[in-house]
N, C-alpha and C positions, 0 to 999 in steps of 0.2 A: 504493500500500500504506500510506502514513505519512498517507494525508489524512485517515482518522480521528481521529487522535490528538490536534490542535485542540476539535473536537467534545468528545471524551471528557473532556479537562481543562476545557474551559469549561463544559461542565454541570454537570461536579462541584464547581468555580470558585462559578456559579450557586449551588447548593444549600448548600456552606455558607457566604459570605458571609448569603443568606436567612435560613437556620437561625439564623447567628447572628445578624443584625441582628432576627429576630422575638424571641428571646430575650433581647436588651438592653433593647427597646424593652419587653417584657413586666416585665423585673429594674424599670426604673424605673417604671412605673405600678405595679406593685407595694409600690416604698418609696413614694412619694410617696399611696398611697394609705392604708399604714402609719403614713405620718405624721401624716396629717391624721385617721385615727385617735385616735392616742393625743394630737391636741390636743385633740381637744372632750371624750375622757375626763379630760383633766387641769383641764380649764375650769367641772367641773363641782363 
């Protein structure tokens, strides 16, 4: 009866660890591409 409930926590384990690791990984391409923005506008 209980051998589910491994399964169920590790999926859901899976999905946000994922979730968040895509969204870190997104937060810093993001600055870092903000950054390098506003250097070649400031360069100008």
């Amino acid at each position: 009866m209980m051998d589910w409930i491994p399964i169920v926590f590790l999926t859901f384990k899976v999905a946000v660890f994922g979730t968040g690791m895509f969204f870190a990984i997104k937060w810093h391409y993001d600055k870092g591409k903000k950054k390098k923005e506003n250097n070649e506008i400031s360069r100008r």
